[in-house]
C-alpha positions as CSV (number, residue, x, y, z in Angstrom):
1,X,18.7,-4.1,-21.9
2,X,17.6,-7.0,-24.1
3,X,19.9,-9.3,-22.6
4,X,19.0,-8.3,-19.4
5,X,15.1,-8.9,-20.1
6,X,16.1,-12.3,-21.8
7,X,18.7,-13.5,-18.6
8,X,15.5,-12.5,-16.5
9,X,13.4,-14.2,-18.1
10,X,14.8,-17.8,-18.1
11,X,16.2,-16.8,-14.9
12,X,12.7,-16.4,-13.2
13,X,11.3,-19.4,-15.7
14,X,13.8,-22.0,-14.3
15,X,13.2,-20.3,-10.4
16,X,9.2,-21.1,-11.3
17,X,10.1,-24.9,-12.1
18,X,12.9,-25.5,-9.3
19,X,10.3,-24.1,-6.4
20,X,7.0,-25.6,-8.2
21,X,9.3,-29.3,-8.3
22,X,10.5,-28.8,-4.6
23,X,6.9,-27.7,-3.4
24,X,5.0,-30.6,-4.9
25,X,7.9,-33.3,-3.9
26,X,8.4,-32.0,-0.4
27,X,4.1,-32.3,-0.1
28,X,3.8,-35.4,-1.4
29,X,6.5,-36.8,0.9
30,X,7.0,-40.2,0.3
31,X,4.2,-40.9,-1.7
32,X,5.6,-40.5,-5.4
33,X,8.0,-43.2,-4.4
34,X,6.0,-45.6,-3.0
35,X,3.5,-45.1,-6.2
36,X,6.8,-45.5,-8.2
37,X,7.7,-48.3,-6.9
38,X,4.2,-49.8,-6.3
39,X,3.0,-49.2,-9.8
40,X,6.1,-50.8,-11.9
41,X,4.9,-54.1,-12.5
42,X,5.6,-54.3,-16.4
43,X,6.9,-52.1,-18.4
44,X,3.5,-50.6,-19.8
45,X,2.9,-50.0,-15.9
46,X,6.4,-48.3,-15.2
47,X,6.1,-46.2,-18.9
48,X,2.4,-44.9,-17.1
49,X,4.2,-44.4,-13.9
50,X,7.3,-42.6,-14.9
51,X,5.0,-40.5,-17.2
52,X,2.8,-39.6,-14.1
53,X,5.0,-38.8,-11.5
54,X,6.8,-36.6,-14.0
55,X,4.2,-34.5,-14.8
56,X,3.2,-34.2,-11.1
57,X,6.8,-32.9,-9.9
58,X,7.2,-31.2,-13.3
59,X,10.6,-32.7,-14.0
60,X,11.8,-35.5,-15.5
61,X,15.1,-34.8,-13.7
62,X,14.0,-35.5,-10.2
63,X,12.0,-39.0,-11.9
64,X,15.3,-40.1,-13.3
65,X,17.7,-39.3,-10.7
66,X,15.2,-41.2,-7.9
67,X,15.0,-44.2,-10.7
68,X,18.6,-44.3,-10.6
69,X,18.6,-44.7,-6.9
70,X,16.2,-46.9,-6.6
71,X,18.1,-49.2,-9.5
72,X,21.2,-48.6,-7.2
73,X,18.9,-49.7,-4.0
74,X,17.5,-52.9,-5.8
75,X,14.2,-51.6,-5.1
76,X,13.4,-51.7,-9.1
77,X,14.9,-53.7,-11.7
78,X,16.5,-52.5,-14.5
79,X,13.3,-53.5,-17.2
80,X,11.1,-51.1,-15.3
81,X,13.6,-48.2,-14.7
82,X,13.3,-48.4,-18.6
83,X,9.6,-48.3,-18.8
84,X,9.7,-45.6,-15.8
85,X,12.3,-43.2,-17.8
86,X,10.6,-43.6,-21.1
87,X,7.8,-42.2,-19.4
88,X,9.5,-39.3,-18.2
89,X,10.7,-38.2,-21.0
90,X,7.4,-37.9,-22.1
91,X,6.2,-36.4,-18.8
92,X,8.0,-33.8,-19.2
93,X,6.6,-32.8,-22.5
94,X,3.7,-31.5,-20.5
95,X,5.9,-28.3,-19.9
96,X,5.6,-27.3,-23.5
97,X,1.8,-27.8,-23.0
98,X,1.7,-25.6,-19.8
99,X,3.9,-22.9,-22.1
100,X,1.9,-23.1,-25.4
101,X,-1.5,-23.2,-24.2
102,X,-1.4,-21.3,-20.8
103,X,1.8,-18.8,-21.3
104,X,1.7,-17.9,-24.5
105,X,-2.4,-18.2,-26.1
106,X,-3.1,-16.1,-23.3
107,X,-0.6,-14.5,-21.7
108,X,-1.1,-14.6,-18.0
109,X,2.0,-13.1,-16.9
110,X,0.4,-9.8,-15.4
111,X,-2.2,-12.2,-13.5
112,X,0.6,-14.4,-12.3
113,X,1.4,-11.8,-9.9
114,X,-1.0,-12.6,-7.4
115,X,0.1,-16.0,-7.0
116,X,3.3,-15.6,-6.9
117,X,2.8,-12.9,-3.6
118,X,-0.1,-15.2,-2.1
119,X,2.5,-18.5,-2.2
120,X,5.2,-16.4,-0.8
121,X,2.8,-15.1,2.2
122,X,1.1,-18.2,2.7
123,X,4.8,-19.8,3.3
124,X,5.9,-17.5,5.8
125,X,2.9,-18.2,7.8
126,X,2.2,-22.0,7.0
127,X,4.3,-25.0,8.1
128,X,4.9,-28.5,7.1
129,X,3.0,-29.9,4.2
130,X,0.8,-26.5,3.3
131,X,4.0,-24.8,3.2
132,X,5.3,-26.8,0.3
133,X,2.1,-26.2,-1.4
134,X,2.5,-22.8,-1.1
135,X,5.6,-22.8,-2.2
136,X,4.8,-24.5,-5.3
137,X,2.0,-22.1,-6.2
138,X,4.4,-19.5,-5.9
139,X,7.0,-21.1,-8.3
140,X,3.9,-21.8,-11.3
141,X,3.1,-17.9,-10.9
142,X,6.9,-17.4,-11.2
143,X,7.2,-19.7,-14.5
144,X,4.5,-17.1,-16.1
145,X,6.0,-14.1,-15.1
146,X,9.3,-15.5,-16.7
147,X,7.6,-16.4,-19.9
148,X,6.1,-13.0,-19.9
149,X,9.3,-11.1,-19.6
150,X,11.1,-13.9,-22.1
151,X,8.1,-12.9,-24.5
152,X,8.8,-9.3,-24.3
153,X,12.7,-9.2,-24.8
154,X,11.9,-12.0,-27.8
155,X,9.3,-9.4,-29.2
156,X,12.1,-6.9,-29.0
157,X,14.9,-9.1,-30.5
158,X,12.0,-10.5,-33.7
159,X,12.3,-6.5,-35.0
160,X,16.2,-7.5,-36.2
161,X,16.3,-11.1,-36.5
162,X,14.2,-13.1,-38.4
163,X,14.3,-17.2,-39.2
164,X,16.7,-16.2,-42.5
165,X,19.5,-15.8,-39.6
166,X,19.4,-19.2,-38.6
167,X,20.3,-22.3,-40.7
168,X,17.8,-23.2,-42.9
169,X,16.2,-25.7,-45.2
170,X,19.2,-28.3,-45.1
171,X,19.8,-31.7,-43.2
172,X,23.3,-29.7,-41.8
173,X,21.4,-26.7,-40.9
174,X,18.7,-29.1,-39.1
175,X,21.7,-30.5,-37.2
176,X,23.5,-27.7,-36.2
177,X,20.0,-26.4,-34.9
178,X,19.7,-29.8,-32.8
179,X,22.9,-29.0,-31.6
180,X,22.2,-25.6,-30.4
181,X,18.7,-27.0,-28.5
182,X,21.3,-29.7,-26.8
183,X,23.9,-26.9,-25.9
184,X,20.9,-24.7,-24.1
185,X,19.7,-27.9,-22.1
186,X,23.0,-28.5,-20.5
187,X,23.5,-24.8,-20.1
188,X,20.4,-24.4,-18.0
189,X,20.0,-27.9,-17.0
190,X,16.7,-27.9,-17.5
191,X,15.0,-29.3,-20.9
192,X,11.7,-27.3,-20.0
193,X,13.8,-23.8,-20.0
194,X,15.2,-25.1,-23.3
195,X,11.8,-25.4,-24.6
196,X,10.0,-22.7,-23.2
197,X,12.5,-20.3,-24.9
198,X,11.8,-22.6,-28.7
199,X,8.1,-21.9,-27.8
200,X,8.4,-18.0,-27.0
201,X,11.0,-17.9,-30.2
202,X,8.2,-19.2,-32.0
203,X,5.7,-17.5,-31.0
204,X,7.5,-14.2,-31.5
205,X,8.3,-15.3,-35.0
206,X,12.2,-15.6,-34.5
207,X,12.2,-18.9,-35.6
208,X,9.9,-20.6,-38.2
209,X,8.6,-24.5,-38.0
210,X,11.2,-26.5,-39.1
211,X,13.7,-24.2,-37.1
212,X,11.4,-24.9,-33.9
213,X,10.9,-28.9,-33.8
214,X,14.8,-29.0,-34.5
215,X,15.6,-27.0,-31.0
216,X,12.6,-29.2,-29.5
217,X,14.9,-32.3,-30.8
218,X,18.2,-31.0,-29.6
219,X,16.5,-30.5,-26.1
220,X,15.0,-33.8,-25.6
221,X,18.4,-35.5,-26.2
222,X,20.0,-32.6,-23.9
223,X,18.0,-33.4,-20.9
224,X,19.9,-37.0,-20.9
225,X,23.0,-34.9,-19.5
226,X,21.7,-35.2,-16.2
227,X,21.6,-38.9,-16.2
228,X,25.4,-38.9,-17.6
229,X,26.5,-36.8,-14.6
230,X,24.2,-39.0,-12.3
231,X,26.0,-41.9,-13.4
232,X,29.9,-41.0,-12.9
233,X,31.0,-43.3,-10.2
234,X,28.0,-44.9,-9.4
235,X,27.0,-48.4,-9.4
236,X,26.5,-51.0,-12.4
237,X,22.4,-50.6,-12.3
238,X,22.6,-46.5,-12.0
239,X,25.2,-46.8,-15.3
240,X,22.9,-48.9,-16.8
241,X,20.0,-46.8,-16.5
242,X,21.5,-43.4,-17.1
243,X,22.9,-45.0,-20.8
244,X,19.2,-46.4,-21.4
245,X,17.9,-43.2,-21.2
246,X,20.6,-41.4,-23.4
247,X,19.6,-44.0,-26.2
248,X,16.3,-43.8,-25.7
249,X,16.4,-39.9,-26.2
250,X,18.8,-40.4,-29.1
251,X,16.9,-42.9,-31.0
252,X,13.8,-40.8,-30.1
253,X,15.6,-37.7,-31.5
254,X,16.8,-39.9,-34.6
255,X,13.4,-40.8,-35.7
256,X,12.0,-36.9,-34.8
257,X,14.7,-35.8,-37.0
258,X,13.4,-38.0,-39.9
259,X,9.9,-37.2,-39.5
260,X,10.5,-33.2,-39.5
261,X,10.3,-32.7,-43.3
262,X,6.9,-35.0,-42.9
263,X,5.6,-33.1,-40.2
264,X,6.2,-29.5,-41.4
265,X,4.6,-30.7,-44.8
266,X,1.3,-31.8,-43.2
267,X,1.7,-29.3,-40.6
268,X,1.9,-26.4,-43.5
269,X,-0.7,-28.2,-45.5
270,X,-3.4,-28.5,-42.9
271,X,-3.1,-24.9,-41.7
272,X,-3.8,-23.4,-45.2
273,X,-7.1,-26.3,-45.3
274,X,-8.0,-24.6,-41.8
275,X,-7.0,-21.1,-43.2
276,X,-6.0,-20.6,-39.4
277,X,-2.1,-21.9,-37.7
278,X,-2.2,-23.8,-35.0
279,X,0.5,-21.0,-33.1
280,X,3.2,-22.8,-30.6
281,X,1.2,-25.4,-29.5
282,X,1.9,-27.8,-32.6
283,X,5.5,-27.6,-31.5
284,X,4.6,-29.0,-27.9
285,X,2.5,-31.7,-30.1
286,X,5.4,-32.2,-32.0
287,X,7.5,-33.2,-28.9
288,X,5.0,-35.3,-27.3
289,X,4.2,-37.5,-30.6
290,X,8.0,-38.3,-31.3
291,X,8.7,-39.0,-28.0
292,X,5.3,-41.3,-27.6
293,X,6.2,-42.8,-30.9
294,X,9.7,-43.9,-29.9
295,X,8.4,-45.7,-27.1
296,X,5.4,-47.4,-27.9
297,X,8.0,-49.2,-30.6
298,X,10.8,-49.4,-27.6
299,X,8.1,-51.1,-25.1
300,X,7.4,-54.5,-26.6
301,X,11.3,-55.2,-27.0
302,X,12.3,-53.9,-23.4
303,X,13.8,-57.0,-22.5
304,X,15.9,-57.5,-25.8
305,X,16.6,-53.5,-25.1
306,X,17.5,-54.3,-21.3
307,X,20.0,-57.3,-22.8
308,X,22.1,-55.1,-25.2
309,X,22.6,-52.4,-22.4
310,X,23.7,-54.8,-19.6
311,X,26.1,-56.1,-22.4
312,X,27.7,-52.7,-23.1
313,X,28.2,-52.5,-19.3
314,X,28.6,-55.4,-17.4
315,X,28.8,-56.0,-14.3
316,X,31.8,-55.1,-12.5
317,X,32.9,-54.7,-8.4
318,X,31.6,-56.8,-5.7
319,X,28.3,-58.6,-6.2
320,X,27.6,-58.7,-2.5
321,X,27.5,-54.8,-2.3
322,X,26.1,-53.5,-5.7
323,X,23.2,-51.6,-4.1
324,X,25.3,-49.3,-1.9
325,X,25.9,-46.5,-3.9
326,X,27.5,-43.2,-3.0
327,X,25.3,-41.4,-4.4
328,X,21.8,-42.9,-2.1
329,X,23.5,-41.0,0.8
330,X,21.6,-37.4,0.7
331,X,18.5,-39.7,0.7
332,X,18.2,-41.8,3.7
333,X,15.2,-43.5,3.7
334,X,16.7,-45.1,0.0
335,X,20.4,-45.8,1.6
336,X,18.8,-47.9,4.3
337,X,16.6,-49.9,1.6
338,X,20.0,-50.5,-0.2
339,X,21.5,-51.8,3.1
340,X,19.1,-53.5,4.1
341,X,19.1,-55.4,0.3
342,X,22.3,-55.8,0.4
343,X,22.2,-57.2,3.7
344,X,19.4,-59.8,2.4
345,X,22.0,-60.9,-0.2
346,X,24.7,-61.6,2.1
347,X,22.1,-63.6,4.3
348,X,21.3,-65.5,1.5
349,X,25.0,-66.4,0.9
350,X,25.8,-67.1,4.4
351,X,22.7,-69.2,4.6
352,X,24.1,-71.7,1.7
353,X,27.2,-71.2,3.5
354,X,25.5,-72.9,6.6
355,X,23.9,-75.4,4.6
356,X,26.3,-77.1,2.7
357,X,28.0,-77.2,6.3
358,X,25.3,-79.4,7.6
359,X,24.8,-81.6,4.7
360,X,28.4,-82.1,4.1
361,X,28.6,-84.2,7.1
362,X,32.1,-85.5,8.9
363,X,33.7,-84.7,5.4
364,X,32.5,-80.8,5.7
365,X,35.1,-78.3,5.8
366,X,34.7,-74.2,7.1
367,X,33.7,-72.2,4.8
368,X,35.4,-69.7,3.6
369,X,33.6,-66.5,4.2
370,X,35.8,-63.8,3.3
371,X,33.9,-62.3,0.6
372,X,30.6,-62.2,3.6
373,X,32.6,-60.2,6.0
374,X,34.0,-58.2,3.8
375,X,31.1,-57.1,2.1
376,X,29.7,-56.6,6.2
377,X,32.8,-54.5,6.6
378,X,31.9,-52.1,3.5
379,X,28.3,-51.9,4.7
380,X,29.3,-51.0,8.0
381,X,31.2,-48.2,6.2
382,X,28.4,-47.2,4.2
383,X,26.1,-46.9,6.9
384,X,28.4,-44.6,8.9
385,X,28.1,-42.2,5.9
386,X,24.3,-41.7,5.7
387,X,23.2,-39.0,8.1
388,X,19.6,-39.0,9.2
389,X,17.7,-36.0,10.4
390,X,16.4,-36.5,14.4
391,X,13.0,-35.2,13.0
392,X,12.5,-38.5,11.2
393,X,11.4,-40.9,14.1
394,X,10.2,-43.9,11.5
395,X,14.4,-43.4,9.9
396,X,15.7,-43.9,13.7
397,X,13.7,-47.6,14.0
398,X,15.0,-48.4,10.3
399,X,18.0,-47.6,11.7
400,X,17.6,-49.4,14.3
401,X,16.6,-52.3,13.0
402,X,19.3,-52.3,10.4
403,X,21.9,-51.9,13.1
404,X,20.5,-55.1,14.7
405,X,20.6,-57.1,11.3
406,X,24.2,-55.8,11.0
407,X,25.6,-57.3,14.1
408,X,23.8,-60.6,13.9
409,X,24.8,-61.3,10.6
410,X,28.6,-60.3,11.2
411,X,28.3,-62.8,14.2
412,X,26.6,-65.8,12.1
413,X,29.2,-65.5,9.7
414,X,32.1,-65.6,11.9
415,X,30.4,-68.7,13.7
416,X,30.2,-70.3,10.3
417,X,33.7,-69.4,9.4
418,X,35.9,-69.6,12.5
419,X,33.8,-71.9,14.7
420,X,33.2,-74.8,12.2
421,X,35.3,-77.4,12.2
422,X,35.5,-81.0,10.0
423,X,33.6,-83.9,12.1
424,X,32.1,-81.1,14.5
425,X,28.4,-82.6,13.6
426,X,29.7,-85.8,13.6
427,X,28.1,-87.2,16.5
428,X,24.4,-88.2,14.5
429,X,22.4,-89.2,17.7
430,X,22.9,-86.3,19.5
431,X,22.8,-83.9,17.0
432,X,20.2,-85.2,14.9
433,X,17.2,-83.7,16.3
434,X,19.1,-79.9,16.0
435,X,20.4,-80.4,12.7
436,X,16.7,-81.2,11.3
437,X,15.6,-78.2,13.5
438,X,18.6,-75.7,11.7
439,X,17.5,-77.4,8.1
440,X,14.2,-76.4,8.7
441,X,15.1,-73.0,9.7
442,X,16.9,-72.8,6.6
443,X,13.8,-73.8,4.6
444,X,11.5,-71.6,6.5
445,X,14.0,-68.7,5.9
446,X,15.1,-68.8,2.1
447,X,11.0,-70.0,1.1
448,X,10.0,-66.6,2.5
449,X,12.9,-64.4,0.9
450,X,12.2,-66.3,-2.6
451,X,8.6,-64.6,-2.4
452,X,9.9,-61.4,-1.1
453,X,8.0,-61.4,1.7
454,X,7.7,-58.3,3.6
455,X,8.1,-59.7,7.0
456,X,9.5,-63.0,7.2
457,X,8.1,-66.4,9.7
458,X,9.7,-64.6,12.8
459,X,7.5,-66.3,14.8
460,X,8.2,-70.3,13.7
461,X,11.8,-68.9,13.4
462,X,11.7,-68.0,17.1
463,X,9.5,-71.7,17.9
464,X,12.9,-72.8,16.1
465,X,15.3,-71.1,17.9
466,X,14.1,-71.3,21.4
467,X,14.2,-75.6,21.1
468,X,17.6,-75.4,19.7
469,X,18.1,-73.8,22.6
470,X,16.5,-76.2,24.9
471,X,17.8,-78.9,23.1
472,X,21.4,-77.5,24.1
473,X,20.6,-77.6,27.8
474,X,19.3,-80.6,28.0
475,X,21.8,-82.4,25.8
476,X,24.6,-80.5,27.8
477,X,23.1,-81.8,31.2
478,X,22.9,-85.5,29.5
479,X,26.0,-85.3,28.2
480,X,27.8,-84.4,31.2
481,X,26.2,-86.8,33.2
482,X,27.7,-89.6,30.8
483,X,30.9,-88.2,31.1
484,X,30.8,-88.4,35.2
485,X,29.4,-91.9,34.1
486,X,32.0,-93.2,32.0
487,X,29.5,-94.3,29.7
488,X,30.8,-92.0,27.1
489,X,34.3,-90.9,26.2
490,X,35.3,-86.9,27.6
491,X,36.6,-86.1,24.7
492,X,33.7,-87.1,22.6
493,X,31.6,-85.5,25.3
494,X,33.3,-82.0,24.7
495,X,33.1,-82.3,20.9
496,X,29.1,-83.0,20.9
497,X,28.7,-80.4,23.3
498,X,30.8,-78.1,20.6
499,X,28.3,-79.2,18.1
500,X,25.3,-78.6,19.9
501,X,26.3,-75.1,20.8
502,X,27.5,-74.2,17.6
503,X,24.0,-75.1,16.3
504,X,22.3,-72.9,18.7
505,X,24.4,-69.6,18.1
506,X,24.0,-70.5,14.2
507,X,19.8,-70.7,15.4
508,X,19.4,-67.6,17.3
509,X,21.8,-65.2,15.0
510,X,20.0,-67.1,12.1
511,X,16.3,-66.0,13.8
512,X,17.6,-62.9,14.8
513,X,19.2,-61.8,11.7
514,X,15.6,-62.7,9.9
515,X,13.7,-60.6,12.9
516,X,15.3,-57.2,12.9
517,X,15.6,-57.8,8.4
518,X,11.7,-58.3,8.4
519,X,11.0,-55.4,11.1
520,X,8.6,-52.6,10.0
521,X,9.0,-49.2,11.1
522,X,8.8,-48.8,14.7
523,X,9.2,-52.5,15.1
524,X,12.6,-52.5,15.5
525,X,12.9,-53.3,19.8
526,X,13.9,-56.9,20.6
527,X,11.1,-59.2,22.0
528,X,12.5,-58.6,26.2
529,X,10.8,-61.6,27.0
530,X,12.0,-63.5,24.6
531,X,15.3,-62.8,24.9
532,X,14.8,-63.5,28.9
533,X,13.9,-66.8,28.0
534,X,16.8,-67.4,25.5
535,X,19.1,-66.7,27.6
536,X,17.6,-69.0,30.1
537,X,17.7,-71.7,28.1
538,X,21.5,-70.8,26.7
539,X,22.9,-70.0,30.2
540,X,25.5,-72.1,31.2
């Protein structure tokens, strides 16, 4: 029957947290990741941030595992994934606090009721947005009813086992302890369950003080096994990440270790000044201080910190395709970020590509652009793998405009690569005026993506574009006039006419390819007229 009441107990606990961190994510909708991705400037930004959102969703968990994708995305850099899982870690301390003060001082578990009954109504009537919230009231009455019933069967078990059962008063029985707080965290996956039990244990006088902040320790450094199994297969950033926030809890752990005989000195000391103990709340202050601790040293050093982990895992696989990880396709809105960054990083390369072609002159040779396609080729893959729900109208013009950016760039590159040829631009009064045009296209293009521009000069791109095309029909008409003429050699006719049309495609797929990468949502239809008039001016 005690194991039963116990099993129920962390049962119901860990229901509480899973509905209360679904409820509030689903109701915030995208708003935690925009502010986590908005509010990561430095690293005393991202600790804040990290810290924040953690508390909000009630899990450091679901902050980590969305840092790793955003790392895997490129959408944050690896310095303020640092910042942003330090603060987690102490986000999630906040648990203890809910436990300590709320569970435990006054036990609310009867009065939980209520709210558990009234978020399970209010779900089956509500929809959308005040479902969630619903459902997440429902999960924090379910977290007290758990601690309730976890309370009881620990009152039960305190009449036959005191702290004397449990190692004690040694550095090896300390250990073993930690070990037993990191062994329940990756049983339940969930360092708040591990905790809440510490607390309750404490509370019910199965454990004493120094017994307590060594379970605390062991399931701070246990929570870290989500980020381990987050990281199997996954990209450079995400491994990076997931092993900066197993140090960090180790090292964190290490110097919480240290300070226990400290702590449980003053702690003793300044309860029998008081003539009152503090009760199970000095354990939650005891996980919050280490953990603050560690990180205010960690912060000022988080580039040296950043350094020594990207040297125990450097990068490995394509560079072209780093951000399209498997693991960013159950979130869509986050896959098509990676794509489209990956697709900015093949533009760039195709760009430089494009301009050592015109630079290089009669001496220029193709370039070789198999590394371009074939990182196209994998992001075609990837793309085919991410489903997106029909509900999601602003996913469908991403989509969209991704799609776009994907064929335009797949046909720039093959232009540059099988189209080009040496002494194709060769011809300097003809193809003067369109070369300076494609150089300042170049310019226009690479200036904007330097300062990350959310939409990029589509306009002057398209002024570009659209006289690179007229330059082509005019040229073509001249040309072929000269020819009838005899005023200038066929062949040579046919090989500036090659040129000129070989810097219009590389124009339009270049404007193009810029267009449908800068597109905001529900932006993502080609400009009809436009394109009318391009083709005008390209026709034949």
């Amino acid at each position: 029957m005690m194991v039963s009441q116990l099993l129920g107990g962390i049962g119901l606990f860990l229901l509480g947290v899973f509905l209360l961190t679904d409820g509030l994510k689903t109701a915030a909708g995208d708003a935690l990741r925009r502010i986590l991705v908005r509010f990561t400037g430095r690293p005393a930004a991202a600790f804040v941030s990290g810290a924040g959102i953690t508390v909000l969703a009630q899990s450091s968990s679901a902050t980590t595992l969305a840092t790793i994708g955003f790392v895997s995305a490129g959408i944050l850099t690896f310095s303020q994934a640092i910042g942003i899982v330090m603060g987690a870690s102490l986000g999630t301390t906040s648990t203890g606090w809910l436990v300590s003060l709320v569970g435990l001082k006054f036990g609310i578990g009867k009065l939980a009721f209520p709210l558990v009954g009234l978020g399970a109504l209010a779900r089956l009537i509500s929809h959308g947005r005040n479902a969630a919230v619903a459902l997440a009231v429902a999960g924090f009455g379910l977290m007290f009813v758990g601690i309730d019933i976890l309370q009881a069967g620990l009152v039960r078990v305190s009449t036959s086992f005191s702290p004397d059962n449990l190692p004690h008063g040694t550095v090896l029985g300390r250990a073993l302890l930690v070990g037993i707080g990191i062994l329940l965290t990756v049983l339940t996956q969930s360092s708040a369950a591990a905790v809440a039990m510490t607390l309750t244990a404490f509370h019910s006088g199965m454990v004493d003080l120094e017994q307590g902040t060594s379970l605390i320790i062991g399931a701070s450094i246990g929570t870290t096994s989500t980020s381990a199994m987050a990281a199997i297969g996954a990209t450079t950033p995400a491994k990076r990440t997931a092993l900066a926030h197993i140090l960090f809890s180790l090292a964190a752990g290490a110097l919480a270790f240290l300070l226990v005989p400290l702590f449980v000195f003053a702690v003793r000391e300044s309860e029998q000044w008081l003539a009152q103990p503090f009760g199970a709340v000095i354990l939650a202050a005891f996980h919050s201080g280490f953990t603050l601790l560690a990180a205010l040293m960690l912060l000022p050093s988080v580039k040296v910190f950043s350094g020594f982990v990207e040297r125990l895992i450097p990068e490995r696989g394509p560079r072209l395709t780093q951000h399209l990880d498997a693991s960013l396709i159950e979130v869509p809105e986050i896959a098509i970020e990676a794509v489209r960054r990956t697709l900015l990083d093949v533009y760039a390369e195709t760009l430089q590509a494009i301009e050592r072609d015109i630079r290089g002159g009669i001496l220029a040779k193709p370039e070789r652009l198999d590394t371009v396609l074939a990182a196209l080729r994998e992001t075609r893959r990837f793309l085919g793998t991410v489903a997106f729900p029909a509900s999601r109208p602003d996913q469908y013009y991403a989509r969209v405009s991704i799609i776009h950016a994907l064929d335009h760039l797949h046909q720039l590159a093959v232009v540059v690569q099988d189209d080009f040829e040496p002494g194709l631009l060769a011809d300097e009064s003809r193809l003067e005026m369109p070369k300076r045009l494609i150089m300042e296209m170049l310019e226009t293009v690479t200036a904007a993506m330097r300062r990350k521009a959310p939409t990029l000069e589509r306009d002057q791109l398209q002024r570009i574009s659209l006289m690179l095309a007229e330059h082509r029909r005019t040229g073509r008409a001249a040309l072929l006039k000269d020819s009838a003429h005899g005023t200038v050699e066929t062949g040579q006719a046919l090989h500036a006419l090659n040129g000129l049309r070989w810097l219009d495609a590389v124009g339009y797929h270049t404007w193009r390819t810029a267009h449908h990468l800068g597109a905001e949502a529900g932006e993502a239809e080609d400009n009809v007229d436009g394109l009318r008039l391009k083709a005008e001016f390209s026709s034949d």
